[in-house]
GUBA-790028 format. One record per residue (C-alpha): z, y, x; residue number from 1. Coordinates in Angstrom, 1 decimal, padded with zeros to 4 digits, m for minus. Example, Ala and Ser with C-alpha at 12.3 -4.5 7.8 and 13.67 -1.06 7.14 Angstrom:
((007.8,m004.5,012.3),1)
((007.1,m001.1,013.7),2)
***
This chain:
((047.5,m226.6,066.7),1)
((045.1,m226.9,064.0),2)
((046.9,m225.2,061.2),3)
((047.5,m222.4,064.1),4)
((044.0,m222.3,064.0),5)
((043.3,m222.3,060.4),6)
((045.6,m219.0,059.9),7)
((043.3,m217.3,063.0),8)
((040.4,m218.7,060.4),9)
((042.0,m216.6,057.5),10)
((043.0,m213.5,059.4),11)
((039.2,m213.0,059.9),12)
((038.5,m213.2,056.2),13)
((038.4,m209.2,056.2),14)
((036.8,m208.6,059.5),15)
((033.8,m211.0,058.7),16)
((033.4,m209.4,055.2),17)
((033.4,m206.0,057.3),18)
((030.7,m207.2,059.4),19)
((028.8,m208.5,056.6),20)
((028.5,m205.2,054.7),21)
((027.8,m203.5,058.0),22)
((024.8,m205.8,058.1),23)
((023.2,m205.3,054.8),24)
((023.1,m201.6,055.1),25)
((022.0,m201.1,058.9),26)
((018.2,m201.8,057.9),27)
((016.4,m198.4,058.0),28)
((014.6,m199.5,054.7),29)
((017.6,m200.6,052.6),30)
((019.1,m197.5,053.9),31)
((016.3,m195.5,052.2),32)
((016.7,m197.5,048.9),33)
((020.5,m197.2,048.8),34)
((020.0,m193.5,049.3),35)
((017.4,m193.9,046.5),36)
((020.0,m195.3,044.3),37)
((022.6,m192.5,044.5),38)
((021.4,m190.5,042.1),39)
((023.4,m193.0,039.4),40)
((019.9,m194.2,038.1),41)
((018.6,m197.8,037.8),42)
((014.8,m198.6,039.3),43)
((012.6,m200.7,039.2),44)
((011.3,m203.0,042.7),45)
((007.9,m200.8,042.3),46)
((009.7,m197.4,042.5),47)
((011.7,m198.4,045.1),48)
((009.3,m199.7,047.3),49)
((007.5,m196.5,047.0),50)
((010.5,m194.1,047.8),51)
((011.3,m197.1,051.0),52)
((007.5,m197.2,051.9),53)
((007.5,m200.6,052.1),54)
((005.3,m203.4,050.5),55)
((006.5,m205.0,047.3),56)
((007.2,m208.3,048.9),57)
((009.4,m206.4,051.7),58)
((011.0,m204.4,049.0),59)
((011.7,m208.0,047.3),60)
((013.6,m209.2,050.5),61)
((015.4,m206.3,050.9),62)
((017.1,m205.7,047.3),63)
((017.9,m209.7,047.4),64)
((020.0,m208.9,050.8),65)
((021.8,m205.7,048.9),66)
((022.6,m207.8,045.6),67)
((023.7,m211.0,047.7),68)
((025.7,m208.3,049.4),69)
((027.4,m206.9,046.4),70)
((026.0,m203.1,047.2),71)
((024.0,m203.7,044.3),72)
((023.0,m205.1,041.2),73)
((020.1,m206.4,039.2),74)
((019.6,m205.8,035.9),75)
((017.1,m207.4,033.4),76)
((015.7,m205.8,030.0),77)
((012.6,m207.8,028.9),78)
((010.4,m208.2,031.5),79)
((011.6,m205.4,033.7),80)
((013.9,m205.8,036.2),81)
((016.2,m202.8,037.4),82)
((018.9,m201.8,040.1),83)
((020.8,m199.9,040.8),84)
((024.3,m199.3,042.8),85)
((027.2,m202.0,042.1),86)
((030.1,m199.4,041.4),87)
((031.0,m196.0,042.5),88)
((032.9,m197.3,045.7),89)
((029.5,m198.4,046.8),90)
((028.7,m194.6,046.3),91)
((031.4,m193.3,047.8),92)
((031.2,m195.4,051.1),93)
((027.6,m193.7,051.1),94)
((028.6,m190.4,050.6),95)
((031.0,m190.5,054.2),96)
((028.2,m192.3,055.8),97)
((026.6,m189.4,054.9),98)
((029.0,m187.1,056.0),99)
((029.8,m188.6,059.0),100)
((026.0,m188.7,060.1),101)
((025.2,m185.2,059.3),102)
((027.8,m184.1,061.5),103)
((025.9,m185.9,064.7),104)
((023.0,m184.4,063.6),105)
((021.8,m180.8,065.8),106)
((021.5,m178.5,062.9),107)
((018.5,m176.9,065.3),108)
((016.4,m180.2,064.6),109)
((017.0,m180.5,060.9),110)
((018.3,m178.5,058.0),111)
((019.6,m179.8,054.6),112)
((016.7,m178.6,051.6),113)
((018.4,m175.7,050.0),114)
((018.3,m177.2,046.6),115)
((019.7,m180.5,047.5),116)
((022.5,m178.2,049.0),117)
((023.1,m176.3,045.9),118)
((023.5,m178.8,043.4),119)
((022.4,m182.8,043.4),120)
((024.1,m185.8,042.1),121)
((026.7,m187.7,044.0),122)
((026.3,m191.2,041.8),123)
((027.6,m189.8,038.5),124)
((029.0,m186.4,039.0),125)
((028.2,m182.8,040.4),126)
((028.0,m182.2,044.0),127)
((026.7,m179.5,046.4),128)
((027.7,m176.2,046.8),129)
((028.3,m175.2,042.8),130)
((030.2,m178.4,042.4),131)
((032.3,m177.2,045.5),132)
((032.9,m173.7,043.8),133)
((033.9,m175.4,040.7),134)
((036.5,m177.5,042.0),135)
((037.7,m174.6,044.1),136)
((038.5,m172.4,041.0),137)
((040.0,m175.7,039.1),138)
((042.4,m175.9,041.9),139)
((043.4,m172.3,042.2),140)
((043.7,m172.5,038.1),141)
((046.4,m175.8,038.3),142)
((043.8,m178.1,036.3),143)
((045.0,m180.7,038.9),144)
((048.6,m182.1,040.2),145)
((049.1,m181.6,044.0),146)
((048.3,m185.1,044.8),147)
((044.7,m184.4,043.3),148)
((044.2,m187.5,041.4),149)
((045.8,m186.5,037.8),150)
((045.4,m183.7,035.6),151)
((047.9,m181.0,034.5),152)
((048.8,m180.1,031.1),153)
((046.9,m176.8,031.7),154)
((044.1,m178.7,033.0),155)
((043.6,m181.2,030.3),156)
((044.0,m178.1,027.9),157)
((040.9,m176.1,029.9),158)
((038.7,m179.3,029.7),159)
((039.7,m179.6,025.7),160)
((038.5,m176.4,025.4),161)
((035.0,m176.9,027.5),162)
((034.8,m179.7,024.6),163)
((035.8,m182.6,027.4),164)
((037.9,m185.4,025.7),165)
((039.1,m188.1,028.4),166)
((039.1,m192.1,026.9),167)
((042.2,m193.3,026.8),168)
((041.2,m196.6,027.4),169)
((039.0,m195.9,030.3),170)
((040.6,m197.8,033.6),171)
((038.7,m195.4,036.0),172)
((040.8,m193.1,038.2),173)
((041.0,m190.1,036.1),174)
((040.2,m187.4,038.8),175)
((039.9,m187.5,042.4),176)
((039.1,m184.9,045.3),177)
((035.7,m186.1,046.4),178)
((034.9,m185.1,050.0),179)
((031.2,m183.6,049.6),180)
((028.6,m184.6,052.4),181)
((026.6,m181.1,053.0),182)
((029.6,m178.6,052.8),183)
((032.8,m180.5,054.3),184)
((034.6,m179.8,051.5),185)
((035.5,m181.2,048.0),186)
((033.9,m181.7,044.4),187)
((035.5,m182.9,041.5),188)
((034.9,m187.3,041.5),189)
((036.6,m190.1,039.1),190)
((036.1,m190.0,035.5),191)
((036.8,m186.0,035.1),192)
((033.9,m185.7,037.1),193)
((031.3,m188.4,035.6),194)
((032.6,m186.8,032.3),195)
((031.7,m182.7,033.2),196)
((028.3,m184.0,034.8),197)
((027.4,m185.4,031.3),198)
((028.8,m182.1,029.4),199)
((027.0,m179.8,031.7),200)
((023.7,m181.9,031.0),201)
((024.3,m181.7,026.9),202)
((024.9,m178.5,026.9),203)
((022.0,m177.2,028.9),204)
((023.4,m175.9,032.0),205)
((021.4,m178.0,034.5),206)
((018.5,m180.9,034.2),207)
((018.2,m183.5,036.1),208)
((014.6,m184.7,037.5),209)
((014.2,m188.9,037.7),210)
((014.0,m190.7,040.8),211)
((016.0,m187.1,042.4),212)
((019.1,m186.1,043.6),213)
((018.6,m182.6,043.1),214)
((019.7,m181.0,040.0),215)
((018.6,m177.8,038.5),216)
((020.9,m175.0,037.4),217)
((019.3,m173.5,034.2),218)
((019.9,m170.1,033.1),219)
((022.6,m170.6,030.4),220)
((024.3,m172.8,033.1),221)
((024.5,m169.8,035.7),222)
((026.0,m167.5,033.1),223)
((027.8,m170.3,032.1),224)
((029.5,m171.2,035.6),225)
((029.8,m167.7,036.4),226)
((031.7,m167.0,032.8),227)
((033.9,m169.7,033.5),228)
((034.5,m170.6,036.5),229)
((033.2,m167.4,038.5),230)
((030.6,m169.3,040.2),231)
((027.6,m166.8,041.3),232)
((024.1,m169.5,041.2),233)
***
């Protein structure tokens, strides 16, 4: 009877683990500093607490309930402290949370800001509607094998050619179909998508403003996206 019980003991492993993560975000507060976090940044307790609206010692409490619940982390550098999301699963598990609240949501009471529709960060890489477009035209084009987690021949070629070259040694997925919160549809994720975030910043084609999620489309990138990937801006 009691090893019976002891295998009921271990069978709840996953559900209590559930429950736990459930927990840490269902605070209205650490909600606002998770949300905070998602634009792949690291912040200080003092920016934080101003974005949550809290006092610092709150703020404190809260970020030491997200770190002991592995949703994020703390990193030191002298005397600073920073933090910022533990991994991009923690992202994407906000991003449907997203998705699946804006749908409950009367679009007669609220509306999405237009440029947080448009183009924002989604942790490392592009999404809103340009990052939507994009993908839309990489999958007509066959950058991507049907099951939407590898890239073709023909794709890796077209991201050579943007100047894209893909580590090796890197053991993130290499692409995935990333379902985006605002338009129900998907943007490019996984390691393609970090890496065209980063070549769209060095070449000029958007900026990003700190502490945001919204990204600005400059005018070399609209002539840019529109060149290649006939996406109007």
């Amino acid at each position: 009877m009691l090893k019976n019980v002891g295998l009921l003991d271990d069978s709840d492993t996953l559900e209590r683990s559930m429950a736990a993560v459930a927990a840490a975000i269902s605070d209205f507060s650490r909600v606002k500093i998770l949300c905070a976090l998602m634009d792949g940044r690291a912040w200080t307790a003092t920016e934080l607490s101003v974005v949550a609206d809290i006092t610092s010692s709150t703020t404190s409490a809260h970020l030491s309930r997200l770190v002991s619940g592995n949703l994020i982390t703390c990193l030191s550098q002298g005397r600073h402290r920073y933090y910022r999301l533990a991994g991009k699963d923690i992202a994407e598990l906000l991003e449907k949370m997203m998705s699946i609240s804006w749908h409950r949501i009367s679009p007669v009471k609220t509306r999405i800001p237009s440029l947080l529709r448009i183009a924002r960060t989604c942790y490392d890489h592009l999404a809103g509607e340009v990052a939507v477009e994009i993908y839309d035209f990489m999958v007509s084009e066959g950058w991507f094998n049907v099951d939407g987690i590898s890239i073709t021949l023909e794709g890796r070629k077209q991201f050579q050619q943007l100047g894209i070259v893909f580590d090796p040694k890197t053991r993130r997925k290499e692409c995935c179909a990333c379902l985006d919160w605002s338009e129900r549809r998907f943007h490019l994720g996984g390691y393609a998508g970090a890496a065209f975030l980063i070549h769209c910043e060095q070449k000029g084609w958007l900026t990003r403003t700190q502490g945001f999620r919204e990204v600005n489309i400059t005018s070399d990138g609209k002539r840019a996206f529109k060149k290649l990937f006939n996406v109007g801006v």
